[in-house]
N, C-alpha and C positions, 0 to 999 in steps of 0.2 A: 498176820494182820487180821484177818478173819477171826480166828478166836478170840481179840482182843475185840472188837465191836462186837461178837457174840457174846463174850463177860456183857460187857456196855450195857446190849440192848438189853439182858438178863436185868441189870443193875436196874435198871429205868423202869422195869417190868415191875422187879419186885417192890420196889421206893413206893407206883404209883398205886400197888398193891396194898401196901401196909398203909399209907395217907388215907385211902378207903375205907378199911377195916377201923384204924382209927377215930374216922370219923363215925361210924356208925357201931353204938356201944351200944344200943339200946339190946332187952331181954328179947326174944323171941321163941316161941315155942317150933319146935319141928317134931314133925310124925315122921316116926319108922316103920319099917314094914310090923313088928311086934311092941310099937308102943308110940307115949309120945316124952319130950325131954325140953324143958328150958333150958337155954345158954346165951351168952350175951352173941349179940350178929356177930363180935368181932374174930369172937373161937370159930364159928361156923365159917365167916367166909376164908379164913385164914386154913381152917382143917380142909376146904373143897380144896383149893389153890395147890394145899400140898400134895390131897389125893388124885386131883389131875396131872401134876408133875409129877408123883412117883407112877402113875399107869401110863404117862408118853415114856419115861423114862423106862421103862420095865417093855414097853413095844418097842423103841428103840438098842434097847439093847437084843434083843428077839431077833429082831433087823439086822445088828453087825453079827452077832453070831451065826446066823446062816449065810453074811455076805464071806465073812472070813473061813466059811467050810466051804465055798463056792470056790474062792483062791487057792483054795489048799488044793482042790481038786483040777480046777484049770493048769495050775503048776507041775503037778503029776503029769496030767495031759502032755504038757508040751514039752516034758524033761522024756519022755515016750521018745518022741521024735526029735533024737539030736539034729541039728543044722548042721551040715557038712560046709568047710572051709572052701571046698571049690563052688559050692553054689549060692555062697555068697560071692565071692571073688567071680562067678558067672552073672550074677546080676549087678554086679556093682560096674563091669563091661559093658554090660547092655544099656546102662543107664548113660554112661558115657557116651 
């Protein structure tokens, strides 16, 4: 359920993304750090949009790949120390 309102709110995001850029065709000039370039707003605000979601997406994945070598290693951890049958059957008594 969760990813399916996360598609959604995506959906909403982008719709009310591109309604923007549509409306706003006009030429504009932008300076780079080595020059300057005309393109219509609608390229520029649609190329930021992308290059902000591809740099969350490129820190998010940075994210899962060191939370998933964190697991790898908690897993190791605790596969170290087997649980013996009689101490849980000892606390599973004591909780009784």
């Amino acid at each position: 359920m969760k990813v399916q309102w996360m598609f959604l709110l995506s959906l909403v995001f982008a719709i009310i993304i591109a309604i923007f850029a549509v409306i706003n065709v006009d030429s504009v000039t932008v300076n780079y750090l080595f020059g300057k370039a005309n393109s219509p707003l609608i390229l520029v605000i649609l190329g930021s949009v992308l290059m902000g979601g591809f740099i969350v997406g490129m820190i998010s994945m940075v994210k899962i790949f060191t939370l998933r070598r964190k697991i790898r290693a908690l897993e190791k951890e605790a596969n170290a120390y087997p649980v013996k049958d009689e101490m849980i059957e000892g606390k599973a008594s004591l909780n009784e």
